[in-house]
C-alpha positions as CSV (number, residue, x, y, z in Angstrom):
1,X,22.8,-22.6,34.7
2,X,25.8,-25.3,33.9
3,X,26.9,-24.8,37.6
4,X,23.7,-26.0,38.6
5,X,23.8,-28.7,36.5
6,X,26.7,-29.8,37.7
7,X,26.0,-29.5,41.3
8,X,22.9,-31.5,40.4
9,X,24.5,-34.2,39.4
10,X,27.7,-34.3,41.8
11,X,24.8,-34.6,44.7
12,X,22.9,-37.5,43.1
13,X,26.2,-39.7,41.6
14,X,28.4,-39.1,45.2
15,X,27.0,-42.6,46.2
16,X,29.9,-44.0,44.8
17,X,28.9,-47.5,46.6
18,X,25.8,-47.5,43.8
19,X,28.2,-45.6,40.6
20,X,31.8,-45.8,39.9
21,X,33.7,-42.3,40.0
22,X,34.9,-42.7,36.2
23,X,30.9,-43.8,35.0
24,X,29.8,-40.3,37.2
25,X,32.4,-38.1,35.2
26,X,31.6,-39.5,31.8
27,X,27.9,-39.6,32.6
28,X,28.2,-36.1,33.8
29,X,30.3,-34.7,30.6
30,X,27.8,-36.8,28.2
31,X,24.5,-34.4,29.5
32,X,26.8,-31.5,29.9
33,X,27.3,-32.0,26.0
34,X,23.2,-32.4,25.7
35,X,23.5,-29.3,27.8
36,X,25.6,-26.9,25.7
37,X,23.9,-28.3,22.2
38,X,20.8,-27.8,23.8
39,X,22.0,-23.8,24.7
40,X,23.1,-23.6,20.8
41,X,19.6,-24.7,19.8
42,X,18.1,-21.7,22.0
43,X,20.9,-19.3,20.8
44,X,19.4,-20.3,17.0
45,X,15.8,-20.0,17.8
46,X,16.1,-16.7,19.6
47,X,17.8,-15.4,16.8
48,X,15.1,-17.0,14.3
49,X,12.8,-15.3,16.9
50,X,14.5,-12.3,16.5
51,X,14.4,-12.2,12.8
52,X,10.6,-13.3,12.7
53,X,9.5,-10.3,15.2
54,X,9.0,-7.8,12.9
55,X,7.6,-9.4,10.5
56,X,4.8,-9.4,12.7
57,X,4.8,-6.0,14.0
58,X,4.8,-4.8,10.1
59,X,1.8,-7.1,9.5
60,X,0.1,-6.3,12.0
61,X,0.6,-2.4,12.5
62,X,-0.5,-1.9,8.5
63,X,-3.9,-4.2,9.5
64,X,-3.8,-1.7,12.7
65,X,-4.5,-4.1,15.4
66,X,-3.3,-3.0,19.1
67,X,-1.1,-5.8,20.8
68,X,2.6,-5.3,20.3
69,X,4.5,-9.0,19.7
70,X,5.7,-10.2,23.2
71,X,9.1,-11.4,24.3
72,X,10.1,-14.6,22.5
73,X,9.3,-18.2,24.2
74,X,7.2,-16.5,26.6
75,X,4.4,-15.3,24.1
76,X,1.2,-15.0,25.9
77,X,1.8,-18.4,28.2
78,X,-0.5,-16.5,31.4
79,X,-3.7,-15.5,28.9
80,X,-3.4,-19.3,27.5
81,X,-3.9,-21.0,31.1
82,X,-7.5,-22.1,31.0
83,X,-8.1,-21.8,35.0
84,X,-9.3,-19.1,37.3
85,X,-6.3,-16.6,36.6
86,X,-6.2,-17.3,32.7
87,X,-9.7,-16.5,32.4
88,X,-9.1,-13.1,34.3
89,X,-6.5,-12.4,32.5
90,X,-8.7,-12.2,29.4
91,X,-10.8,-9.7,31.6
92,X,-7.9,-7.6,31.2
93,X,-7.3,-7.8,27.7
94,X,-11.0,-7.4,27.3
95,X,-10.6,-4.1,29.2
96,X,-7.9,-3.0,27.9
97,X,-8.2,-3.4,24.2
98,X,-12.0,-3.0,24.3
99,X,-13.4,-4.2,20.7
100,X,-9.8,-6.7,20.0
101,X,-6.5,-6.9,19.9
102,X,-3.6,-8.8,18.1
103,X,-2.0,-11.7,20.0
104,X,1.1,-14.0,19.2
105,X,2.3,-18.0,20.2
106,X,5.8,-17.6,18.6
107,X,6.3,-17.8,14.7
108,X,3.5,-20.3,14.0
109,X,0.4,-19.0,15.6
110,X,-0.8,-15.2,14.9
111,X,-4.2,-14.6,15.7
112,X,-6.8,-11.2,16.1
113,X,-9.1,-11.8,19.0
114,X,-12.0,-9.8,19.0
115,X,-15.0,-9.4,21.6
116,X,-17.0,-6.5,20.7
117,X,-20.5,-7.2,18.9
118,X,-19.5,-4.3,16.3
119,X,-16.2,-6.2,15.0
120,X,-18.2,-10.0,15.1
121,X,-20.5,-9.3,13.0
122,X,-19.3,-9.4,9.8
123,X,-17.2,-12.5,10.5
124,X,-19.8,-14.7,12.0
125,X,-21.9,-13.9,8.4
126,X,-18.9,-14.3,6.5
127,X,-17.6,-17.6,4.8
128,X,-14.8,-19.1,6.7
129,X,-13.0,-22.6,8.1
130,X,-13.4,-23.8,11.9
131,X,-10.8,-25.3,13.8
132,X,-11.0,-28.3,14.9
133,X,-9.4,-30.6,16.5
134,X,-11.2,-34.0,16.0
135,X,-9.7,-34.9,12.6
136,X,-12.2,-34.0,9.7
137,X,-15.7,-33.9,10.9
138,X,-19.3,-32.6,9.3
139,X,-18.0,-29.2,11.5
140,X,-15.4,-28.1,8.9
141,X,-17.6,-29.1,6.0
142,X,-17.7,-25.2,3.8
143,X,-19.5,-24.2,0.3
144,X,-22.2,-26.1,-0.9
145,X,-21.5,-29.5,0.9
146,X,-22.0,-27.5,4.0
147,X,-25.2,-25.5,2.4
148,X,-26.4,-28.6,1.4
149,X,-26.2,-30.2,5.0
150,X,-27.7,-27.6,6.7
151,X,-30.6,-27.8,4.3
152,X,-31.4,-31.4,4.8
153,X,-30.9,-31.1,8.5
154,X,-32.9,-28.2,9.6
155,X,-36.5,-29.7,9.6
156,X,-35.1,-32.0,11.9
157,X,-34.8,-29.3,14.9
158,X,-38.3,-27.8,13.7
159,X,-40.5,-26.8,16.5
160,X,-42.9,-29.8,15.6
161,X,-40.3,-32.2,16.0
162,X,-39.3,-31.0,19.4
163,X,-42.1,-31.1,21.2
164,X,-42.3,-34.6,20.6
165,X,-38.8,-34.7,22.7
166,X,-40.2,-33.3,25.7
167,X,-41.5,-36.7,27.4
168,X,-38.1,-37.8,26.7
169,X,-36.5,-34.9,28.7
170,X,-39.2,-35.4,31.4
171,X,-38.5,-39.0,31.5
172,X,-34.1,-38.7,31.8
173,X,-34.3,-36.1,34.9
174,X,-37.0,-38.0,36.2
175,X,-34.4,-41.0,36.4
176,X,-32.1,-38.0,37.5
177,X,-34.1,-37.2,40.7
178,X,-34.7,-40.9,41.4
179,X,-31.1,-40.8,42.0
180,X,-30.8,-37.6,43.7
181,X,-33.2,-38.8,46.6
182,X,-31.2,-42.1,46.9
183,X,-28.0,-40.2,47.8
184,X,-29.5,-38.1,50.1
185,X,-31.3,-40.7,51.7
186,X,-27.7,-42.3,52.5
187,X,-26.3,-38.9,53.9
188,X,-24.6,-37.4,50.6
189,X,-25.9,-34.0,50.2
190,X,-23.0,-32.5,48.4
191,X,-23.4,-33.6,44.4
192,X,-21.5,-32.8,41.3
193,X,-23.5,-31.3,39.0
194,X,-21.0,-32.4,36.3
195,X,-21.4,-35.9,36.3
196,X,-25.3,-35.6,37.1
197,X,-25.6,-33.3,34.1
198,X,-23.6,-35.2,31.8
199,X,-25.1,-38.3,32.4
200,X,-29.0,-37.0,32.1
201,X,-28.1,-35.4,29.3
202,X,-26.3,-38.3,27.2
203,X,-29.2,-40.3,28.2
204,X,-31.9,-37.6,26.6
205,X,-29.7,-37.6,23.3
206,X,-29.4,-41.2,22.9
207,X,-32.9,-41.7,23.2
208,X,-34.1,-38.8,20.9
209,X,-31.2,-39.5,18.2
210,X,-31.3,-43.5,18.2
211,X,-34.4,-44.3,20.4
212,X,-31.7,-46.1,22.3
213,X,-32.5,-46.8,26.2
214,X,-29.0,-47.5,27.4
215,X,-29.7,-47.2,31.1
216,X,-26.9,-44.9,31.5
217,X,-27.5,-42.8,34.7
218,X,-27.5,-45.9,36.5
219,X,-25.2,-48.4,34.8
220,X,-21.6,-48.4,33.0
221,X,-22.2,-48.2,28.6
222,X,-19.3,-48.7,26.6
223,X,-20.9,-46.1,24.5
224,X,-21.1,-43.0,26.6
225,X,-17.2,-44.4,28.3
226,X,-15.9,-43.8,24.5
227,X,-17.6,-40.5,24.2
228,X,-16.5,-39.0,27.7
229,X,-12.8,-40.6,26.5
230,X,-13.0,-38.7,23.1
231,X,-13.6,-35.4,25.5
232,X,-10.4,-36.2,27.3
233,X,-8.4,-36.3,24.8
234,X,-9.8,-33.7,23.1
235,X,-9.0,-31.2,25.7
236,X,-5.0,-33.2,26.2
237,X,-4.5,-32.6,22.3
238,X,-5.8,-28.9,22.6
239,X,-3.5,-28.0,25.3
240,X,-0.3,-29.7,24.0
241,X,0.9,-27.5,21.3
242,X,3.1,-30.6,19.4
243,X,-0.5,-32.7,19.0
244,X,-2.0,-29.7,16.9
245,X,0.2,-31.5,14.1
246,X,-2.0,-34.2,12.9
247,X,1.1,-36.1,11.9
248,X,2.4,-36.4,15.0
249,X,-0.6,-36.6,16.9
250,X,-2.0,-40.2,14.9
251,X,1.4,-41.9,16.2
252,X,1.2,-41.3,19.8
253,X,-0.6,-43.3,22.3
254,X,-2.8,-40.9,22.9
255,X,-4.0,-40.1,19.0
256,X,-4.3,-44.4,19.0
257,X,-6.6,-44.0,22.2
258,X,-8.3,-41.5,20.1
259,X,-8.9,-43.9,17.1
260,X,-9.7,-46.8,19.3
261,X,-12.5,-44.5,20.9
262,X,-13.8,-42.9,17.7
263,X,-14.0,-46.9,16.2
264,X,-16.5,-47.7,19.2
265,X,-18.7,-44.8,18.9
266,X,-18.3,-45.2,14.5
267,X,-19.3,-48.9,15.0
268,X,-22.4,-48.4,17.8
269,X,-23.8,-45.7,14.9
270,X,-23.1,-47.7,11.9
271,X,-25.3,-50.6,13.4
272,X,-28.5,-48.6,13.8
273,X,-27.9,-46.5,10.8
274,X,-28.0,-50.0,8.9
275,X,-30.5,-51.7,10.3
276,X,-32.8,-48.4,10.2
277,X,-31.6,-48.0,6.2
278,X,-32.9,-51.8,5.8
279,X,-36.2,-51.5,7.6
280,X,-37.4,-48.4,5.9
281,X,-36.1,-49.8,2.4
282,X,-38.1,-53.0,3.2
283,X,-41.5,-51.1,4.5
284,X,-41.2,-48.9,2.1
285,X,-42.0,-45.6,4.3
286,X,-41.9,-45.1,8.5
287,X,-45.7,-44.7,8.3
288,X,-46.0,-48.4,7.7
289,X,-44.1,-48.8,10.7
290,X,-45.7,-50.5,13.6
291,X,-45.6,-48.9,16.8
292,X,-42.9,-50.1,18.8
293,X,-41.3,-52.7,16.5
294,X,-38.3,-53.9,18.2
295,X,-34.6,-53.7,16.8
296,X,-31.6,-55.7,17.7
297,X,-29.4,-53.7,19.8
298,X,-31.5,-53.7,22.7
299,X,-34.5,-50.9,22.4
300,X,-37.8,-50.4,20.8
301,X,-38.8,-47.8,18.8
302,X,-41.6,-45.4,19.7
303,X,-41.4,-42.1,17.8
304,X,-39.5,-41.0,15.3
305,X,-35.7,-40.1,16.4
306,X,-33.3,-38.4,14.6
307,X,-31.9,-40.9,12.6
308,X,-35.1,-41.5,11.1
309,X,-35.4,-37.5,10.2
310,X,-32.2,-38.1,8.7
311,X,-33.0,-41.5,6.5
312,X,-36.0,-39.9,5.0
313,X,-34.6,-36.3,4.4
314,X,-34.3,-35.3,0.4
315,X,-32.6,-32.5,-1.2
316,X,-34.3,-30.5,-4.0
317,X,-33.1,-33.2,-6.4
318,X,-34.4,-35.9,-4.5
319,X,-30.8,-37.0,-3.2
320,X,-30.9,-37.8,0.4
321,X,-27.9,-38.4,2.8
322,X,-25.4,-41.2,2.8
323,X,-25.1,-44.2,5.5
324,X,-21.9,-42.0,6.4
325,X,-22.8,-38.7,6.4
326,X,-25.8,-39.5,8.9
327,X,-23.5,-41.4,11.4
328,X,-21.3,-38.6,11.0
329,X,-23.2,-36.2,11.9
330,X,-25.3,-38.5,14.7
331,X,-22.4,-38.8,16.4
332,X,-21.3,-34.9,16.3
333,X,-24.9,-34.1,17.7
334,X,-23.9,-36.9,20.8
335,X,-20.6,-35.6,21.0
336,X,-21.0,-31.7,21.5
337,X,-24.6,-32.1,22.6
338,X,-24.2,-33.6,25.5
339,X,-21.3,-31.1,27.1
340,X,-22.3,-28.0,26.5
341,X,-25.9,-28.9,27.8
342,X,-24.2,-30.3,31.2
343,X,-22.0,-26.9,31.3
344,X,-24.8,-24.7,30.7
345,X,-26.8,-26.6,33.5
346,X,-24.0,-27.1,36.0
347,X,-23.4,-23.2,35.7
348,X,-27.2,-22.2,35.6
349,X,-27.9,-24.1,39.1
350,X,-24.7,-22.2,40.5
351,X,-25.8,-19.1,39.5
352,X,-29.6,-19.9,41.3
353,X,-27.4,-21.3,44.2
354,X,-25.4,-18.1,44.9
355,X,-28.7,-16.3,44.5
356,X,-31.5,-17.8,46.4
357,X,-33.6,-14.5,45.6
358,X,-33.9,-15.2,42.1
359,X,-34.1,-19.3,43.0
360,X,-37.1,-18.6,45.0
361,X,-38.8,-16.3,42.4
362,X,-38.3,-19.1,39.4
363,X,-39.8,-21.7,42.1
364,X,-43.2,-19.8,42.4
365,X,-43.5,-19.2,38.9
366,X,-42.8,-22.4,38.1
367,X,-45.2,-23.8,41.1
368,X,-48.0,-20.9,38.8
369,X,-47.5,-23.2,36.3
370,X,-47.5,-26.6,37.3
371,X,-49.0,-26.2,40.4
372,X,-47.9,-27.5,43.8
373,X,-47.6,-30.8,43.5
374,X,-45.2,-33.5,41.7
375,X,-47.6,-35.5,40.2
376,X,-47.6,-33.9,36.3
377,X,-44.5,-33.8,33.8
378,X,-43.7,-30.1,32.6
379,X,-45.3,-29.5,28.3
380,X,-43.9,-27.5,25.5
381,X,-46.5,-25.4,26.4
382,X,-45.2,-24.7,29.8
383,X,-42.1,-23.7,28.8
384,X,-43.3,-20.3,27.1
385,X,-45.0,-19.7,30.2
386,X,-41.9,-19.1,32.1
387,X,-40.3,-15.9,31.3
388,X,-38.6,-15.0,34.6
389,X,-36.8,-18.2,34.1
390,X,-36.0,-18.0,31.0
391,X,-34.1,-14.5,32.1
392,X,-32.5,-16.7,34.9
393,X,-31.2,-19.3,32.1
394,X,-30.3,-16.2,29.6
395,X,-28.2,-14.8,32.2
396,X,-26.3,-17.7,33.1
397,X,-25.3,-18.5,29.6
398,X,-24.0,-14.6,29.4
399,X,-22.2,-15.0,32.9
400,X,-20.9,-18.5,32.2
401,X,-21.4,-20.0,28.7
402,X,-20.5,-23.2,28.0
403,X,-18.5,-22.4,25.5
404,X,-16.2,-19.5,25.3
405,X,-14.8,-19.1,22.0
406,X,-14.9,-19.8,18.3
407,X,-11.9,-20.0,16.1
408,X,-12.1,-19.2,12.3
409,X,-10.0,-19.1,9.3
410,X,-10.7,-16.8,6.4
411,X,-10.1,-17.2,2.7
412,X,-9.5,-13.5,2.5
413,X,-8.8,-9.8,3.8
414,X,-11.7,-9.6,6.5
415,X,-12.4,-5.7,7.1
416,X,-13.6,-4.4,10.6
417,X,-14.9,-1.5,12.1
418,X,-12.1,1.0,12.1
419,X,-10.6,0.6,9.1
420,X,-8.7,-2.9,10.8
421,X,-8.1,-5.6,8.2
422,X,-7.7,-9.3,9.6
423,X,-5.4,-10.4,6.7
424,X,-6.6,-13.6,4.6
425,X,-5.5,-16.7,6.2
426,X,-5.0,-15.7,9.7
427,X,-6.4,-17.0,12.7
428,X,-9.5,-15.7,14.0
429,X,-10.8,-15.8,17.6
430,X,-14.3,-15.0,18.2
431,X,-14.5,-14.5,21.8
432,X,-17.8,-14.9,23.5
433,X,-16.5,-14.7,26.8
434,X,-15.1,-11.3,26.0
435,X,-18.6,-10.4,24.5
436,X,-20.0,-11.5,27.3
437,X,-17.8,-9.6,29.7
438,X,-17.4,-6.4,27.4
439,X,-17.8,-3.5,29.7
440,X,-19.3,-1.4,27.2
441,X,-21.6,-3.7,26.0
442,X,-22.9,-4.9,29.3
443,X,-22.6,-2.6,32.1
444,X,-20.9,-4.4,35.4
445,X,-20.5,-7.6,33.2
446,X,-19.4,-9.4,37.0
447,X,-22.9,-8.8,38.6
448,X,-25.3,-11.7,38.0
449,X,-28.6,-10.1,36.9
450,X,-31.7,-11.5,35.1
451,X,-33.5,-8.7,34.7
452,X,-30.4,-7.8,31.5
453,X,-33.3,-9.6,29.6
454,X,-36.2,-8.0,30.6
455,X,-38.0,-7.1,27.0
456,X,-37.3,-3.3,28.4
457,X,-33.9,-3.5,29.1
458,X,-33.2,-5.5,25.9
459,X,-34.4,-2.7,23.6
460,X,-31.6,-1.4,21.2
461,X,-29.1,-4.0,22.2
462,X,-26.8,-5.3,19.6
463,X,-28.5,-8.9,18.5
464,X,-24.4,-10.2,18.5
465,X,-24.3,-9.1,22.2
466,X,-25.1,-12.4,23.5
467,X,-24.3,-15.0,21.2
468,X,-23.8,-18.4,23.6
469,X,-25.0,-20.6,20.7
470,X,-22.8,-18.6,18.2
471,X,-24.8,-16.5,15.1
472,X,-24.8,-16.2,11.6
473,X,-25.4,-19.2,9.1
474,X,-23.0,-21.0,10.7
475,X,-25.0,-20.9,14.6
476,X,-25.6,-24.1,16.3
477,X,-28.4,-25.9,14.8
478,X,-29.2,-27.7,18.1
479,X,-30.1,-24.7,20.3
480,X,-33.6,-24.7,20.5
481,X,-33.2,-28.7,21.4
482,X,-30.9,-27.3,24.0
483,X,-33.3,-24.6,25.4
484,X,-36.2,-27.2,25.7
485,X,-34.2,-29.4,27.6
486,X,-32.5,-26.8,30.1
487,X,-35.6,-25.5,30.7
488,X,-37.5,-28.6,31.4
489,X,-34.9,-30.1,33.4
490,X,-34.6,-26.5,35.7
491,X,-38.2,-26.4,36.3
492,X,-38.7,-29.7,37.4
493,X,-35.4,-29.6,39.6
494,X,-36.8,-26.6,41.1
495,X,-40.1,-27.8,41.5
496,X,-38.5,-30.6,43.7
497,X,-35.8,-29.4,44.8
498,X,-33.3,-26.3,46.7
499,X,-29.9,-26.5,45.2
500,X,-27.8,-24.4,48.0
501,X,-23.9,-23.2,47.4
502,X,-21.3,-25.9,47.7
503,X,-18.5,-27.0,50.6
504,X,-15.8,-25.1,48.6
505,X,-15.2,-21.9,46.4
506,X,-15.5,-22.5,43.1
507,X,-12.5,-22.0,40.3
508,X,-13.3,-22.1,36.7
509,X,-11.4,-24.3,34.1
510,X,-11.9,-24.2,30.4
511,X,-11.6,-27.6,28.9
512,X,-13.8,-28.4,25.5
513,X,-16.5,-26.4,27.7
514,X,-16.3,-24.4,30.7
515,X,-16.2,-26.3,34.1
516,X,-15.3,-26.0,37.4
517,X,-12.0,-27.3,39.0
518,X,-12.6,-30.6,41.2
519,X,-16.5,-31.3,40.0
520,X,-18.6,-28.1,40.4
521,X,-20.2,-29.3,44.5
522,X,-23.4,-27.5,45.0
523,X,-25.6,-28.6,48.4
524,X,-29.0,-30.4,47.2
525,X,-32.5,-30.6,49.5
526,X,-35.4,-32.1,48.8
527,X,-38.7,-30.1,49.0
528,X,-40.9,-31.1,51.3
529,X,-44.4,-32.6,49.6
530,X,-42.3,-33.6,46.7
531,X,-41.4,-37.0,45.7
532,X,-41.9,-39.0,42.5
533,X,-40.3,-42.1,41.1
């Protein structure tokens, strides 16, 4: 190693015309210096290493979790790539260890991952911390604060409430389509379902939270460019192990990025939540409301959004929420709405790509439904007439869900099946894409097939099987807003339109959400008889 170090630097200083021969030798012996502290340092830290190792093993072996402590600096560095080859390497670990397994990163992270619906169970009922990563958020809220929360939010997801979103969902992939048809009218038939998704979808949630038109599928928003940047660096800070420390993280460029992004979306909620807080506290109550009274800010108001749900909500001592609690969690509902939605409809029209069997089957039972033309916008009452479609979607969020894991702290000794203890305070990793994957829970995991969800075939299975909007208390609140959405936005896309594989094999990557390296390309053509602006 110190021979190649000084080769490396004999080749780069022997241009003594640009650096004098007795600068080269002193530079050189100044970073051979750095060199030989640097090879102390290692020396200590394997030895620390050394010393720390079975530590674990003890720990671990008494709480009798498989996975034996790895080598040192290496620690599991292939299973925490989050492409193609990472994610099969947690294939492997899913069938190898079966139901979990312990794994290491070095003396400061210890974690039990577990992906067997048996051993989740308990944990996703029990009380526990999330991680997070976005400083503190309405997500890591525990106790009664969170009990409280949950209480007061609920009845703004009610089935009542939702069908009032589905003109709105109607309305975004409309605009969606408009677009579609422009591009392939100018030869581009290759599209990213990515940035389609992404965009339709922030457009649905700011209209349904905030009644806010922002014009965004079709014109740059400051609004949406902060949320997409708080994404970004969201997935840099979770994949560079020095930003986990909040510390450090709040004093690099990238943590001040971060603020400067969080301020924009912090100060677009604020407004509304204001000027909503003053309107209903003048009129007294939204049904005094006239229809479409207009705000500053740009936008009307026509039905009632969630912010209003939120203004007018009361606990059981007639407390209601705070100006900052409701932006707080307004802007969590934009901010992991709108991704997982695009992931799970990227990855839904792949998997109806890659299978034009199943494609053409959803199209005639859609076409049963709405009939063959394009001239009527799909109801709530539609959507519970499309069960083969539904399996379709089902399938797709088992083969591919959006997103893959959940991380949890306990507050104490958490027993599993097998007389396995996770001790109190370690780190928990609830994987749903080993669920999802498990062998013995879902035979030829691989094989995309919606029939899995056939009533039949889903007789007797484990209800924590298939868990792509988590379970237990803590299970997203959003997901039947989610379902209504996907499932109006496939069935009109299908109605319109074939969505064919892509140019180019697709590779997976795991960011906040999974995606698909380069844009996820699929090939798009427009039905004939169909067309609506």
């Amino acid at each position: 190693m110190l021979l190649t170090v000084k080769i490396h630097y004999s080749i780069f200083f022997n241009n003594k015309s640009i650096i004098s021969e007795g600068f080269h030798w002193h530079f050189l012996h100044l970073h051979t210096d750095i060199f030989l502290l640097w090879s102390c340092l290692y020396q200590k830290l394997y030895l620390w290493f050394t010393m720390l190792k079975p530590h674990y093993s003890r720990n671990y072996n008494v709480c009798a979790f498989i996975g034996s402590p790895p080598e040192i600096f290496l620690c599991c560095v292939f299973q925490m790539r989050h492409n193609e080859e990472g994610l099969q390497a947690v294939d492997d670990l899913v069938r190898r260890y079966v139901h979990s397994c312990a794994w290491y990163l070095g003396p400061f992270y210890n974690m039990v991952r577990l992906f067997h619906p048996d051993y989740i169970k308990s944990l996703l009922t029990a009380s526990a911390l999330p991680v997070c990563f976005a400083g503190h958020c309405l997500l890591l809220q525990n106790g009664q604060e969170w009990s409280r929360h949950r209480r007061l939010l609920t009845p703004a997801f009610h089935f009542d409430i939702l069908k009032k979103y589905v003109h709105v969902f109607n309305q975004s992939t409309n605009i969606m389509h408009a677009k579609w048809r422009r591009l392939l009218a100018e030869g581009q038939n290759s599209l990213d379902m990515f940035e389609h998704m992404s965009s339709m979808t922030l457009d649905s949630l700011l209209k349904c939270t905030f009644s806010c038109d922002s014009h965004c599928q079709g014109k740059p928003s400051e609004y949406i460019a902060a949320i997409l940047e708080l994404s970004k660096l969201l997935v840099q800070r979770q994949h560079y192990l020095p930003y986990h420390w909040d510390w450090l993280y709040w004093r690099s460029e990238q943590g001040r990025r971060f603020r400067k992004a969080c301020n924009i979306v912090h100060e677009f909620t604020s407004k509304i939540v204001q000027e909503r807080r003053l309107q209903l506290d003048q009129q007294g109550s939204a049904k005094t409301r006239t229809e479409n009274m207009e705000y500053t800010g740009g936008y009307k108001k026509k039905e009632t959004d969630l912010i209003d749900l939120l203004l007018l909500s009361k606990d059981e001592n007639g407390e209601g929420l705070t100006n900052e609690e409701i932006k707080a969690h307004a802007d969590m509902f934009m901010f992991a709405g709108h991704d997982t939605t695009a992931s799970a409809l990227s990855w839904i029209f792949y998997n109806l790509a890659m299978h034009q069997d199943h494609q053409d089957r959803c199209r005639a039972e859609i076409r049963s439904v709405l009939g063959d033309g394009d001239e009527h916008d799909i109801s709530w009452e539609d959507l519970s007439q499309l069960p083969f479609t539904t399996m379709c979607i089902k399938e797709s969020l088992r083969l591919h869900s959006p997103v893959l894991a959940l991380t949890r702290y306990y507050s104490q000794n958490m027993k599993t099946p097998g007389n396995c203890i996770i001790p109190q305070g370690s780190l928990c990793l609830i994987s749903i894409y080993g669920v999802h994957r498990n062998p013995e829970v879902w035979p030829d995991p691989e094989v995309y097939d919606p029939l899995r969800f056939d009533p039949e075939n889903s007789h007797g299975r484990s209800p924590h099987a298939f868990i792509p909007f988590s379970a237990g208390p803590r299970n997203c609140i959003g997901q039947n807003f989610a379902m209504a959405e996907i499932k109006v936005l496939v069935a009109q896309t299908l109605s319109r339109f074939r969505i064919l594989p892509g140019p180019k094999p697709v590779r997976r990557l795991y960011q906040l959400v999974l995606r698909a390296e380069g844009g996820l390309l699929l090939n798009v053509e427009e039905l004939e008889g169909s067309h609506k602006e």
